[in-house]
FIMAR-763106 format. One record per residue: residue number from 1; residue in one letter; chain; x, y, z of N, C-alpha, C in turn. Coordinates in steps of 0.05 Angstrom, whole numbers, plus 32768, in hexadecimal, padded with zeros to 4 digits. Each point is the difference from the previous one (the first is absolute). Example, Ala and Ser with C-alpha at 12.3 -4.5 7.8 and 13.67 -1.06 7.14 Angstrom:
FIMAR-763106
1,A,A,8108,7F8E,809C,7FEE,8018,8000,8012,8018,8000
2,S,A,7FF9,8015,7FF2,8010,8018,8001,7FF1,8016,800E
END
This chain:
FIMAR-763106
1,X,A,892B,87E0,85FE,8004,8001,7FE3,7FE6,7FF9,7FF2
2,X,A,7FF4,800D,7FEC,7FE7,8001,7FF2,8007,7FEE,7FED
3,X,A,7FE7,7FEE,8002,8005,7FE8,7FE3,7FF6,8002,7FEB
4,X,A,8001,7FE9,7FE8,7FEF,8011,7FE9,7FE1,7FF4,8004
5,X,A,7FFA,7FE8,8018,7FE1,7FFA,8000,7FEE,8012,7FFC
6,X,A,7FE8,7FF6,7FF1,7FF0,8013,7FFC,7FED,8003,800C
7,X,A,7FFA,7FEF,8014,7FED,8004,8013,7FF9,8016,8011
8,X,A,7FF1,8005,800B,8005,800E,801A,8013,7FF7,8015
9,X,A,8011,8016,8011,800A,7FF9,8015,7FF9,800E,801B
10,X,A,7FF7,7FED,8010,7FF6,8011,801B,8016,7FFF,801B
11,X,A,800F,800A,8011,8009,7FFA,8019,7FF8,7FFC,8013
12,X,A,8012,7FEC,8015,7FF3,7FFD,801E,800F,8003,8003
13,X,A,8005,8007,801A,8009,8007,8019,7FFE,7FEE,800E
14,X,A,800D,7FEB,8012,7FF7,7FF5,800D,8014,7FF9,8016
15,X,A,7FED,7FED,8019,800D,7FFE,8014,8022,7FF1,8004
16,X,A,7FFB,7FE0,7FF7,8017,7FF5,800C,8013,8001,7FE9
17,X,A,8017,7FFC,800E,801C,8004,7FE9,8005,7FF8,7FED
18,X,A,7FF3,7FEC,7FF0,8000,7FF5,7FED,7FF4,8010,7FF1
19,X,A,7FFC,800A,7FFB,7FEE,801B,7FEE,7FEB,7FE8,7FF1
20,X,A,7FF3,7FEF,8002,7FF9,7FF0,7FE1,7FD6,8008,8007
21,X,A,7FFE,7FFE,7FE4,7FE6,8004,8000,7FEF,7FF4,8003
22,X,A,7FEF,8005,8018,7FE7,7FEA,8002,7FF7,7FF4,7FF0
23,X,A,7FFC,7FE6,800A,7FF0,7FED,7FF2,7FE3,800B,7FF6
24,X,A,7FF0,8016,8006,7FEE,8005,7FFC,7FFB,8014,7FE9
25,X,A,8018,8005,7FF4,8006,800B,7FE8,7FF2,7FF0,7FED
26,X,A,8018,7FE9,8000,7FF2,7FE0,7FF0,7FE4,7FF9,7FF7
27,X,A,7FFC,8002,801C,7FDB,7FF0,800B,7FEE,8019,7FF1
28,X,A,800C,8015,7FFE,7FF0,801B,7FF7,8000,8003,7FE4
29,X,A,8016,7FFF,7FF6,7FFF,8013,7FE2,8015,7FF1,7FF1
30,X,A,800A,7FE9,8007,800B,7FE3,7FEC,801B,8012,7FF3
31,X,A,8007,8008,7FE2,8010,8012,7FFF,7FF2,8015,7FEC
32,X,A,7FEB,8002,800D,7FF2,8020,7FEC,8016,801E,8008
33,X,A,8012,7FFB,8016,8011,8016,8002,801D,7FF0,8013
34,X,A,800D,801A,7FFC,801A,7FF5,8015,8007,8013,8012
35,X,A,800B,7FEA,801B,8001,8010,8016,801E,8001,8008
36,X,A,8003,8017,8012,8025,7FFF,8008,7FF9,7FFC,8021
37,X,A,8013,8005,8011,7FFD,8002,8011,8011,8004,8014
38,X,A,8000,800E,801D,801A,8009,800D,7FF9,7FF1,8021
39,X,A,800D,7FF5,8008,7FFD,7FF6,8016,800E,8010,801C
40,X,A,7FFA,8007,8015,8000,801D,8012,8016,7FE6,8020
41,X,A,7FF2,7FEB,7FF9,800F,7FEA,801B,7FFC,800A,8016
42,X,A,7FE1,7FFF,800B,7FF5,7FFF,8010,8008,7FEF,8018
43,X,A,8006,8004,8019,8011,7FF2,8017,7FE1,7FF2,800D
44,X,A,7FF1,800A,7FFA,7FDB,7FEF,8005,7FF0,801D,8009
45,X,A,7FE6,7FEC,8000,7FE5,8010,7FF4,8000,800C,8020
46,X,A,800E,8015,7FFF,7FF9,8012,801E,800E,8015,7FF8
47,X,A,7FFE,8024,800E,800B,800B,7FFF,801C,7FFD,7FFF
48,X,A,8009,7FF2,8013,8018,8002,8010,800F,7FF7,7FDA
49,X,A,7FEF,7FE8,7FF9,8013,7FEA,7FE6,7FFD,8018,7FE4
50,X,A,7FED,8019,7FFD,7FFF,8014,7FE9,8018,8013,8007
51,X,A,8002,800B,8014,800B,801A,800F,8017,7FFD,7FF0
52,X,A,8015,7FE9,7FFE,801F,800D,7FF1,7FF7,7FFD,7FE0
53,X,A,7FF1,7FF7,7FF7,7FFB,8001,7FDB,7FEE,800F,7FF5
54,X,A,7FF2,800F,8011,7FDF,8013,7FF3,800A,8015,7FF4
55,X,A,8021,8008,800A,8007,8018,7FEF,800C,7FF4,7FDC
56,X,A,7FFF,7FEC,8001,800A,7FF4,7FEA,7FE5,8000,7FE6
57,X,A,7FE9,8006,8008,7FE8,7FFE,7FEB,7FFF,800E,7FEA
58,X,A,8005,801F,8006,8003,8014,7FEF,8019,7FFD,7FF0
59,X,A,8013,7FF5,8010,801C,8000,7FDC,7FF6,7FE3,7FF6
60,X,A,7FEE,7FF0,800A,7FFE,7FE3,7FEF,7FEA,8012,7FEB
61,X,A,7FE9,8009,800C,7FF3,8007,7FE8,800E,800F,7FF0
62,X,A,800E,8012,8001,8017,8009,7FE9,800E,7FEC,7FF2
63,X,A,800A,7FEB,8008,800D,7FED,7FF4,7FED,7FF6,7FF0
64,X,A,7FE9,7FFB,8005,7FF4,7FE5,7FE8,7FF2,8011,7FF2
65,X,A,7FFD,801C,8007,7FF4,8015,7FDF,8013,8008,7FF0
66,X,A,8019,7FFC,800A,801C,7FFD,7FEC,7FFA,7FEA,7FE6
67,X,A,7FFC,7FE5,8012,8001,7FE7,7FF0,7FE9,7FFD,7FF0
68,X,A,7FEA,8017,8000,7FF0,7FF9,7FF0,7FE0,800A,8008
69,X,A,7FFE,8000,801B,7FE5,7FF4,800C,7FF3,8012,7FF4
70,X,A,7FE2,8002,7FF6,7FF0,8019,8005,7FF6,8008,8018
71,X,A,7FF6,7FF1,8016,7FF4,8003,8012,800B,7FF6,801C
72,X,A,7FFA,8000,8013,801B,7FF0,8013,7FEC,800C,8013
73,X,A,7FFC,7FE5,8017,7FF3,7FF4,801B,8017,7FF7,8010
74,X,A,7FFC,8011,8022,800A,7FEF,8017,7FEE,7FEE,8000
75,X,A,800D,7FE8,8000,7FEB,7FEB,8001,8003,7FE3,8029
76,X,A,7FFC,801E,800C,7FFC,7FF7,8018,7FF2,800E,800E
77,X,A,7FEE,7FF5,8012,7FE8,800E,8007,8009,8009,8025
78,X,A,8001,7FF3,8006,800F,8013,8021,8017,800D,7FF4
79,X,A,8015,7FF3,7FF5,8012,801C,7FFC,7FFC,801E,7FF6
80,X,A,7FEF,7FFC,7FF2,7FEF,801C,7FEF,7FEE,800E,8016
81,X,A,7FF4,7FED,8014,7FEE,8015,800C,8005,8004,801E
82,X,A,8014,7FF0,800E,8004,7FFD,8015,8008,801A,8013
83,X,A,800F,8013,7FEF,7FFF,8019,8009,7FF1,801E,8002
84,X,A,7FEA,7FF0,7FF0,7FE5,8017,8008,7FF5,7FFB,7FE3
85,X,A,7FEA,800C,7FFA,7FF3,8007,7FE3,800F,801D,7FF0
86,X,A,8008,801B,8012,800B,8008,7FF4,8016,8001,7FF2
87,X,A,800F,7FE6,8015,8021,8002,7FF4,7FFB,7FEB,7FE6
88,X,A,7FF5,7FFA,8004,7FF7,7FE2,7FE7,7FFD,8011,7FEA
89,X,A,7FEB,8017,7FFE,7FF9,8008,7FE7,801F,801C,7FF6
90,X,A,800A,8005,8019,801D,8005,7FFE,8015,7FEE,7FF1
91,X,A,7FFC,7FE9,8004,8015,7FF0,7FFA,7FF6,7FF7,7FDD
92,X,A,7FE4,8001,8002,7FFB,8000,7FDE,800C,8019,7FED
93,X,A,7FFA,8017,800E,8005,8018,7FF3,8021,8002,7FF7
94,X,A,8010,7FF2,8010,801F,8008,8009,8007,7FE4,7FE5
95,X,A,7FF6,7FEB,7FFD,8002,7FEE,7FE7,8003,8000,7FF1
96,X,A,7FE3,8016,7FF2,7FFB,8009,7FF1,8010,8017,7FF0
97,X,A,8009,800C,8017,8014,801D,7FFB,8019,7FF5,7FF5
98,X,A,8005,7FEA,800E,801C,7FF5,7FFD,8002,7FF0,7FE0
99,X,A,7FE6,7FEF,8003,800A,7FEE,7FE3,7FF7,8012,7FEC
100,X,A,7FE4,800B,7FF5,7FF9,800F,7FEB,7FEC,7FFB,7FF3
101,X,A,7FF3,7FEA,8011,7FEB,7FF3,7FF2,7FEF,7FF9,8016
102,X,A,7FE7,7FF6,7FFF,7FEC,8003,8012,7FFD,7FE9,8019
103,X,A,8001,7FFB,801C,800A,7FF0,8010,7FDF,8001,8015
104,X,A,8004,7FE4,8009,7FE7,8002,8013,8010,7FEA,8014
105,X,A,7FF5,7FFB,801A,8009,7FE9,8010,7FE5,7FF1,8009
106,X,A,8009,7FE6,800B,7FEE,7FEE,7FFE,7FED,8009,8019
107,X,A,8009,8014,8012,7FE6,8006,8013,7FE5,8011,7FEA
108,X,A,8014,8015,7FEA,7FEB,800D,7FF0,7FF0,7FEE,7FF2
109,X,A,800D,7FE5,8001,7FEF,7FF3,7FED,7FE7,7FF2,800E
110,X,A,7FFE,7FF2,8019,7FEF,7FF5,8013,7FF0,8017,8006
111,X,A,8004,800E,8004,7FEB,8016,8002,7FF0,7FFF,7FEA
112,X,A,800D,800B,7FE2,7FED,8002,7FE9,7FF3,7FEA,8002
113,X,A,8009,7FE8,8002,7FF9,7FE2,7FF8,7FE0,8002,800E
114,X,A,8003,800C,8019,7FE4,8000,8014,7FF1,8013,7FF6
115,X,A,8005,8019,7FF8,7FEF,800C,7FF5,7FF9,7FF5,7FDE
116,X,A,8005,7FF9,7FF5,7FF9,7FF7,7FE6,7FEE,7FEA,800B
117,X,A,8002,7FED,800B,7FEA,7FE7,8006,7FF1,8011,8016
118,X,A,7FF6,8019,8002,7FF3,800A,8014,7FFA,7FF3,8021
119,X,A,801E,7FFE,8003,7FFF,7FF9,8020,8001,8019,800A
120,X,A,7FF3,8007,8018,8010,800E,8012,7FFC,7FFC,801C
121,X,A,7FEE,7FE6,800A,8008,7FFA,801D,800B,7FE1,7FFC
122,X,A,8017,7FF5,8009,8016,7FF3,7FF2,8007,7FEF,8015
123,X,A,8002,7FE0,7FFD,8009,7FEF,8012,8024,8000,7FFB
124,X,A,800C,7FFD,800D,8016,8001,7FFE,8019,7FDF,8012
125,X,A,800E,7FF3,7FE7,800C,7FEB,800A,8021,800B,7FFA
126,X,A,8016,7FFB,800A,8021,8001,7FF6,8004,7FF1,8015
127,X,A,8019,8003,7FF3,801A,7FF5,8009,8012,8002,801A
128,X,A,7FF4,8019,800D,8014,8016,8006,7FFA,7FF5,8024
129,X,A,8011,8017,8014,800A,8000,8011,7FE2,801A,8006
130,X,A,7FF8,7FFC,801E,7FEF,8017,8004,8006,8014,8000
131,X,A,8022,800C,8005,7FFF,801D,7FF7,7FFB,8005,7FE4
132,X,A,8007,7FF4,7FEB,7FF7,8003,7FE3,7FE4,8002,7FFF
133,X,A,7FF8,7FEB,8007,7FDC,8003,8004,7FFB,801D,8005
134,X,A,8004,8009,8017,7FF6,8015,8002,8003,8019,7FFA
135,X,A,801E,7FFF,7FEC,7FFE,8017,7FE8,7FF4,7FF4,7FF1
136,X,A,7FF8,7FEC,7FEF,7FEF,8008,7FEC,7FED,8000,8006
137,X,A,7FE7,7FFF,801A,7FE8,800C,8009,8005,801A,7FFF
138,X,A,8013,800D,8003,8007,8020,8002,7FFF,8009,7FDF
139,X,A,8013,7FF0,7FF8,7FFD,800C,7FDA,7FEA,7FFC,7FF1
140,X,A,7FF1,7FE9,8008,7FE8,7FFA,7FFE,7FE6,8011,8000
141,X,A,8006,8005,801E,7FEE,801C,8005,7FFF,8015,7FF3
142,X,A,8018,800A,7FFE,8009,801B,7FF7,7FFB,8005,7FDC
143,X,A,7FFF,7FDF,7FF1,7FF1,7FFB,7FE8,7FE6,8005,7FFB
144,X,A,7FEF,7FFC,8011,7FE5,8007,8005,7FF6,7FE4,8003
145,X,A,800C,7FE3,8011,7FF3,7FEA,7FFC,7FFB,7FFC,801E
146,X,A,7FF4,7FEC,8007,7FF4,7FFE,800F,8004,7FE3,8010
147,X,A,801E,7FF2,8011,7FFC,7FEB,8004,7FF6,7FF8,8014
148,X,A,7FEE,7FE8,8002,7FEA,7FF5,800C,8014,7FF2,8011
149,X,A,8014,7FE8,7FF6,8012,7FEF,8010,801D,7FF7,7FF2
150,X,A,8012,7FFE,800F,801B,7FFE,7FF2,800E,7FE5,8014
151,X,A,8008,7FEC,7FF5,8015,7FEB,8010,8019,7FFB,7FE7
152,X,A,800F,8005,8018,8020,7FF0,7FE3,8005,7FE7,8010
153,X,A,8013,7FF6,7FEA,8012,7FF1,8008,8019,8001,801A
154,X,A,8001,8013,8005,801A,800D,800A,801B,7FEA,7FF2
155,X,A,7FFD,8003,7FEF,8020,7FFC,7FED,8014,8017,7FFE
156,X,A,8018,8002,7FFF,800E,800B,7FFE,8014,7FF3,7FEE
157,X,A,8014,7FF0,7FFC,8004,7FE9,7FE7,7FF8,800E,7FD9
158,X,A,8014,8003,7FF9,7FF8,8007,7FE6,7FFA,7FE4,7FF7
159,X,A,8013,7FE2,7FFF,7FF9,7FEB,7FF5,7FE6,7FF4,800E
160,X,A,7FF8,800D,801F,7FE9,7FFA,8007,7FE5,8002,7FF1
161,X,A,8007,8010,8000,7FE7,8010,7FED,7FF8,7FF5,7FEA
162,X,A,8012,7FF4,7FEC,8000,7FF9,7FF0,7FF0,7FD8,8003
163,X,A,8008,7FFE,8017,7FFA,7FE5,8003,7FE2,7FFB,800C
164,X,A,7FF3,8018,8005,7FE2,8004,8004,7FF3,7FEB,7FF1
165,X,A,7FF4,7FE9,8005,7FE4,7FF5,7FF3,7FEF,8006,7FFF
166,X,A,7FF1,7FFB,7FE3,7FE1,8008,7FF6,7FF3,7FFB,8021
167,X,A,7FFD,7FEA,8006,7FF9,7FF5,8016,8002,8014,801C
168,X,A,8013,800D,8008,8000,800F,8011,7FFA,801C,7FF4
169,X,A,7FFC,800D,7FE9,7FF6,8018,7FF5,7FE1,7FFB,8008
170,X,A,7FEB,7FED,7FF1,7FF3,7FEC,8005,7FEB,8006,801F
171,X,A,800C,7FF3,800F,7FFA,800A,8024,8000,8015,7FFE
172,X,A,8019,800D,8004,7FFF,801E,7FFE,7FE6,801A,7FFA
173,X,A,7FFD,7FF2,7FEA,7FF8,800F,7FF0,7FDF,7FF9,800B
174,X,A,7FFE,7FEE,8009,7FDE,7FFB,8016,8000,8009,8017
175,X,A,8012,7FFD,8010,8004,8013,8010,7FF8,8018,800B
176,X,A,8014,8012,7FE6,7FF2,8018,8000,7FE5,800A,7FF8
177,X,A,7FF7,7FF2,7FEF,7FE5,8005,7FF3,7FEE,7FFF,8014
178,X,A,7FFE,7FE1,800B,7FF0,7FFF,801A,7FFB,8010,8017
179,X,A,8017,8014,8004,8000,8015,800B,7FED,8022,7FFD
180,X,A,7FFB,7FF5,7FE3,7FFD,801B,7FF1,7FE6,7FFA,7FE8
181,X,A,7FF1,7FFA,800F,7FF1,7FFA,7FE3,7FF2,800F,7FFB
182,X,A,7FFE,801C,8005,7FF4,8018,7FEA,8019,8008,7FEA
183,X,A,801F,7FF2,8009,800E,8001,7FE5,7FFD,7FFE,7FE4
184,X,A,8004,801D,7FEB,8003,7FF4,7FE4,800D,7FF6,7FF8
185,X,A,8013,7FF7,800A,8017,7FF8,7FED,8010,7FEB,8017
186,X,A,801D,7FFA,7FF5,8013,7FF4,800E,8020,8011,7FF9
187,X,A,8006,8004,8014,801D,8008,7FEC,8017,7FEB,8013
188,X,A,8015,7FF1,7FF4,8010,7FF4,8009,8022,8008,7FF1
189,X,A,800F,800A,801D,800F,800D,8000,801B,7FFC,7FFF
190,X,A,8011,8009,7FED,801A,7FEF,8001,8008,7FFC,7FE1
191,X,A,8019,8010,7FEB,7FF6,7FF6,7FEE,801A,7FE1,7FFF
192,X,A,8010,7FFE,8011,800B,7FE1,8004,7FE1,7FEC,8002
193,X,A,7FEF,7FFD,800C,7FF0,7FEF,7FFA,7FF6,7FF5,7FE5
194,X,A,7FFA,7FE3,7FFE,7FF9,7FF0,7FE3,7FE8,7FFE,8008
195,X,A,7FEE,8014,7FEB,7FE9,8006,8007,7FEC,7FF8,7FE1
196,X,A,8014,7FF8,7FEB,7FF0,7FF2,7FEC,7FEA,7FED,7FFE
197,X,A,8009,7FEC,801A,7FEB,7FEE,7FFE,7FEA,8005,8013
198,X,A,7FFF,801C,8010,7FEB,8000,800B,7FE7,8018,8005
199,X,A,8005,800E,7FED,7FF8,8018,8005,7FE3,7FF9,7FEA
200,X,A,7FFF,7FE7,7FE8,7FDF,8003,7FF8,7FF3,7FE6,8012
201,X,A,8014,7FEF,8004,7FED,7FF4,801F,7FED,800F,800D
202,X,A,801E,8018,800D,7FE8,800F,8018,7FE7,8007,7FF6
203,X,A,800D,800B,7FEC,7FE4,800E,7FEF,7FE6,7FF4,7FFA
204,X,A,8007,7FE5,7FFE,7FEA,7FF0,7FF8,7FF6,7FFB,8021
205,X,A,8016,7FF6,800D,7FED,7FFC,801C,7FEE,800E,800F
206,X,A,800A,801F,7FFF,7FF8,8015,8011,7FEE,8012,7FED
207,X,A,8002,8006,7FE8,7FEA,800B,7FEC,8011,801F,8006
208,X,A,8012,7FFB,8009,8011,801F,8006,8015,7FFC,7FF5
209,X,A,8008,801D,7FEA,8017,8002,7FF1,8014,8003,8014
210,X,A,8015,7FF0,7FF6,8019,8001,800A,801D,800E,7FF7
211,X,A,800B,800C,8011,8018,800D,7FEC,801C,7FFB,8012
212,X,A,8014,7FFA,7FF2,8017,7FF7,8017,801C,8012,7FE7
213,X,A,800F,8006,801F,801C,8015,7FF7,8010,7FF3,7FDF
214,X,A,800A,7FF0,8006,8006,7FFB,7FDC,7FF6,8000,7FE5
215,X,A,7FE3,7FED,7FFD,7FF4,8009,7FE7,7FF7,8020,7FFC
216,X,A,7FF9,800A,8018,7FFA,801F,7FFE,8016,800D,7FFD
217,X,A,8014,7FFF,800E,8012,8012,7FF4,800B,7FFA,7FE0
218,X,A,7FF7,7FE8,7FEE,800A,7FFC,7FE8,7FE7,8018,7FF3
219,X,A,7FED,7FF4,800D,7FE1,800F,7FEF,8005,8021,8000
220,X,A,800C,8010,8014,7FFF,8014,8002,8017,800B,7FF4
221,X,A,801E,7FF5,7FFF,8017,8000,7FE8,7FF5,8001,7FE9
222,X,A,7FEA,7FED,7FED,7FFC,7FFD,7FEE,7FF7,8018,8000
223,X,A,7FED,800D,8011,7FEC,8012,7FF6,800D,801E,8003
224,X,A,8006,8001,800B,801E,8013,8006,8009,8005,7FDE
225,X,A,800F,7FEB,7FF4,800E,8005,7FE9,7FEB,8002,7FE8
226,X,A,7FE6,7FFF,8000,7FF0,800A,7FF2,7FFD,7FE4,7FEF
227,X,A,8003,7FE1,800C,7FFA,7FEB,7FFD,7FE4,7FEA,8003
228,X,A,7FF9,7FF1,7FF1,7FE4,7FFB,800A,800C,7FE8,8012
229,X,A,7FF3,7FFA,8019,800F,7FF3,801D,7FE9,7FED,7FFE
230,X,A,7FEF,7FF8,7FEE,7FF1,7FDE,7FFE,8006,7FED,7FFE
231,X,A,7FFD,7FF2,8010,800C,7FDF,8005,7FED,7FEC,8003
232,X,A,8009,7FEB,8003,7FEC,7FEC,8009,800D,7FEA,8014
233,X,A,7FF1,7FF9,8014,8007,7FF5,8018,8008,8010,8019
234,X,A,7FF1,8016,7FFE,800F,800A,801E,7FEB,801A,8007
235,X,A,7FE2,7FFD,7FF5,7FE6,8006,8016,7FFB,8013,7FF4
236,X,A,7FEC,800A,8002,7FF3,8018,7FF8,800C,8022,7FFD
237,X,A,800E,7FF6,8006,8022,801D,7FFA,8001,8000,7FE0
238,X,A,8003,7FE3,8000,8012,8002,7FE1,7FED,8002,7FEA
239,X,A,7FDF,7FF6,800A,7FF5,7FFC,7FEB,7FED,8014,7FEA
240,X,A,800C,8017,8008,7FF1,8010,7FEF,801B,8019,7FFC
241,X,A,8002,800C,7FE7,800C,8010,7FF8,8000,8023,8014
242,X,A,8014,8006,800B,7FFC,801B,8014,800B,8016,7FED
243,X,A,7FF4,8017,8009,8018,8015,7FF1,8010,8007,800C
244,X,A,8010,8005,7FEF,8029,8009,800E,7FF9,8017,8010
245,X,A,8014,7FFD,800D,8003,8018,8012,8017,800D,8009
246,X,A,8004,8018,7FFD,801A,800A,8004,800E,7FFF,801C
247,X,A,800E,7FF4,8010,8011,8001,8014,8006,8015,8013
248,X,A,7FE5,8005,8010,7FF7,8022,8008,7FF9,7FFA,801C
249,X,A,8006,7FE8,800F,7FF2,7FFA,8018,7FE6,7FF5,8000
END
């Protein structure tokens, strides 16, 4: 149901059942707009836990361009890309068809995110289980990026995920670098990770821009709906004005 706010309204898509909207909405854009959101109840971060709800993405994004949205993001990054790069930019197109208005997912967004801070040989940290790992070295690839090194967590746990510490992102996140130091960048993967408090750390520690699955996929929603996606507190993504971009892969 469409309200009479006058703000902008953007949609997510998102993983666990609760449909509610990241905290990184908040941390991002205070209430310069309003968000809806559909929750898909993810059984956990593996194939096996997407396989019975992935067909559910395309009528949610129909549902929240009913209620309003202009723009609307899957806002999960293995679920969007786990089944190749083409079905991903399939599964944008089929969103898009469905709601009526312009749709990107949070793998399209980590990608732009790297090419806008001109990364393209890319350290890589998540969450994930090594078969995930090694589709997104595949989607990765097939983006035109270039990963140097990738370690997850192997979590599987939606509340896991969530209970990630700065502190173990942190390690992580040295780890890989150490591995890879002709890396431009860092990308840290997962957008269940609380990645607010650490992504201008890295930045400051490593002199390498950092970009992680949630604030990017907000930055790339924003920019999607023809929004300016500047923030403050969350790294050299947010801090300069991008131009929009239409939802084309």
């Amino acid at each position: 149901m469409r309200t009479l706010d006058p703000r902008p309204c953007l949609g997510l898509i998102v993983p666990p059942a609760d449909g509610a909207v990241p905290d990184d909405a908040r941390h991002l854009y205070g209430d310069r707009l309003r968000f809806v959101a559909r929750g898909l109840g993810i059984g956990g971060v593996s194939p096996d836990g997407f396989a019975p709800v992935v067909d559910r993405i395309v009528g949610a994004a129909r549902e929240l361009a009913a209620e309003g949205a202009q723009a609307v993001s899957m806002m999960g990054t293995s679920i969007s890309f786990y089944r190749g790069a083409e079905r991903t930019e399939a599964l944008r197109r089929e969103m898009e068809d469905a709601a009526g208005v312009p749709c990107t997912t949070m793998s399209h967004a980590v990608v732009r995110s790297l090419q806008a801070l001109g990364v393209r040989r890319v350290a890589v940290a998540t969450s994930y289980i090594d078969e995930l790992n090694q589709r997104l070295v595949d989607y990765l690839t097939h983006e035109g990026l270039e990963v140097l090194a990738i370690e997850g967590l192997s979590v599987v746990g939606v509340q896991q995920v969530f209970a990630v510490t700065p502190a173990t992102l942190n390690d992580l996140a040295g780890r890989v670098l150490s591995r890879a130091p002709s890396a431009q960048g860092l990308f840290i993967s997962c957008g269940g990770l609380r990645t607010h408090d650490v992504v201008e750390p890295l930045e400051a520690r490593y002199g390498l821009p950092v970009t992680a699955s949630s604030p990017a996929g907000f930055w790339d929603l924003m920019r999607v709906a023809g929004l300016d996606p500047t923030a403050q507190g969350f790294g050299r993504l947010f801090s300069r004005a991008a131009e929009p971009v239409a939802a084309t892969g």
